[in-house]
C-alpha positions in Angstrom: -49.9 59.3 78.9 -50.0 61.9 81.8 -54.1 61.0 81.3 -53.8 57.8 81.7 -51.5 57.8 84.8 -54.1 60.2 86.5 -57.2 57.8 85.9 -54.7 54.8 87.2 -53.7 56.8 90.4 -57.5 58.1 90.7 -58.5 54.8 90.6 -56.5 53.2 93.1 -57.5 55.9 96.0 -60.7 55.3 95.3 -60.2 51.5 96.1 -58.0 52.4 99.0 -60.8 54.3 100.5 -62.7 51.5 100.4 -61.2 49.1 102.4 -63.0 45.4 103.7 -63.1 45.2 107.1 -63.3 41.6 108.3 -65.4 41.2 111.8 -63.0 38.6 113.4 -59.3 41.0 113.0 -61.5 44.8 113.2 -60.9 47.2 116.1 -64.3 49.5 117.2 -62.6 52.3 115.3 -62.8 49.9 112.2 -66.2 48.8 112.6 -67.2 52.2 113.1 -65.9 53.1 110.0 -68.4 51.0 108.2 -71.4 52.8 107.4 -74.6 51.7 109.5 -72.5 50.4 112.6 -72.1 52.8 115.5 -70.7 52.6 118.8 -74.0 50.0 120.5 -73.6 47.5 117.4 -69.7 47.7 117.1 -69.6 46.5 121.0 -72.2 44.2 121.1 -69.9 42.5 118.0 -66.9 43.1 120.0 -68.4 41.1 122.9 -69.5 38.3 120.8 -66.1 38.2 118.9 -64.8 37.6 122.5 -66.4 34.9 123.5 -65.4 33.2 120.1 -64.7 34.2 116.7 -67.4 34.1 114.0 -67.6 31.1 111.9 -69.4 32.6 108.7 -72.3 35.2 108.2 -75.5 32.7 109.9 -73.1 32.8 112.8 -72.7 36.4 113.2 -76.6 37.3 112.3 -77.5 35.0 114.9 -75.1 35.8 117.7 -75.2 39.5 117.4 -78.7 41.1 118.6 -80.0 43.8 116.0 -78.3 42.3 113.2 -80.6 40.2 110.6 -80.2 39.1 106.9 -81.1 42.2 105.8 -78.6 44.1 107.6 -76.3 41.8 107.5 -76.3 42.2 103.6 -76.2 45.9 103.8 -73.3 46.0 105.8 -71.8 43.5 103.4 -72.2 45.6 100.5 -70.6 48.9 102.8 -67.4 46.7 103.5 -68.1 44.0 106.5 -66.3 40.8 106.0 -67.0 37.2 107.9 -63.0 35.9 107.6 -62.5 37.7 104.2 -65.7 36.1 102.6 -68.9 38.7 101.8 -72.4 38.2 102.7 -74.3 35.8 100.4 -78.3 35.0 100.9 -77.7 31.6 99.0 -75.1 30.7 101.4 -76.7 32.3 104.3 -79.6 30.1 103.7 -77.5 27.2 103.3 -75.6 27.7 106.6 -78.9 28.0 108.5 -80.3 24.9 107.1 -77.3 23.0 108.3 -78.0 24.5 111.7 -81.3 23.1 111.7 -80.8 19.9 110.6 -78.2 19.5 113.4 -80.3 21.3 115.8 -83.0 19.0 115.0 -81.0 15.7 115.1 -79.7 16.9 118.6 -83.5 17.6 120.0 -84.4 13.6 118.6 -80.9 12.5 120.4 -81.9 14.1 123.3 -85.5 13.1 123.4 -84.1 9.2 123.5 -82.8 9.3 126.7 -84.8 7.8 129.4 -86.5 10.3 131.6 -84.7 9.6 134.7 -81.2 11.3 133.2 -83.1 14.4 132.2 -84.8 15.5 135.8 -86.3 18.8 134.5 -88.2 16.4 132.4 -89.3 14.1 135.2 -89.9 16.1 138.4 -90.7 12.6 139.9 -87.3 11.3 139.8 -86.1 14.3 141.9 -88.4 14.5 144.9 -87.1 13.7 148.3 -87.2 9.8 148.8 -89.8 8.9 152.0 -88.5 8.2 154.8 -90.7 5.1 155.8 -89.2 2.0 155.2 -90.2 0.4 151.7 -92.4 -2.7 153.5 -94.0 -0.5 156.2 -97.7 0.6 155.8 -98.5 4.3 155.6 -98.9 6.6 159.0 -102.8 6.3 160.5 -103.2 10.3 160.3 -104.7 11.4 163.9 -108.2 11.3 164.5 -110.0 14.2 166.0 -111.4 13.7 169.7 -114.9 13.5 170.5 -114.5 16.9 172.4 -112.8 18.3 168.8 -115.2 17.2 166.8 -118.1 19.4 168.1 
């Protein structure tokens, strides 16, 4: 009995001690905890987390410089959470191929506009309009005198 409560209590600390830490709730303290994130990679998180939360993991891998599937997967597997879900490469792949389908479908949305409303695509449109009325002819240029000429 006294065995059994041992094991029970043994195993429990050892859960404890390893504790997920999700990305979008952790302090720098926390993330430094994980093993494989120090103090440049936990702020660079931080400062992404700030300008908005992470959606999933193909959000944080591709928001957070230094971090690719391969990391991302090792930190995974030492306790890093994306809201409470681990890393997955099926779902990871998944996610990215949404991204590119919509990334794509926004590139052939944009590439249907007429030139005119893009005018980084049409330097034309943006040049200074002449100042010669639309009718008039073009301005003789001056001809060099006889005197120049020589």
């Amino acid at each position: 009995m006294l065995k059994r409560f041992l094991f029970a209590v043994l195993c429990l600390l050892s859960f404890a001690s390893f504790a997920a830490v999700d990305v979008n709730q952790a302090t720098a303290a926390d993330l430094d905890g994980i093993k494989g994130i120090g103090p440049g990679l936990s702020g660079r998180i931080l400062q992404e987390r700030d300008a908005a939360p992470f959606k999933d993991w193909a959000d944080f891998v591709g928001r957070v410089s230094g971090v690719g599937e391969k990391t991302a997967a090792r930190l995974s597997s030492e306790g890093l959470r994306v809201n409470g879900k681990k890393f997955s490469a099926a779902a990871f792949a998944r996610a990215e191929a949404r991204q590119k389908k919509a990334d794509a479908k926004a590139e052939a949305k944009d590439a249907g506009k007429p030139a005119t409303a893009n005018p980084a695509a049409n330097p034309a449109a943006t040049a200074a309009p002449s100042t010669a009325s639309p009718g008039a002819a073009p301005a003789a240029q001056p001809q060099p005198s006889a005197s120049q000429a020589r």
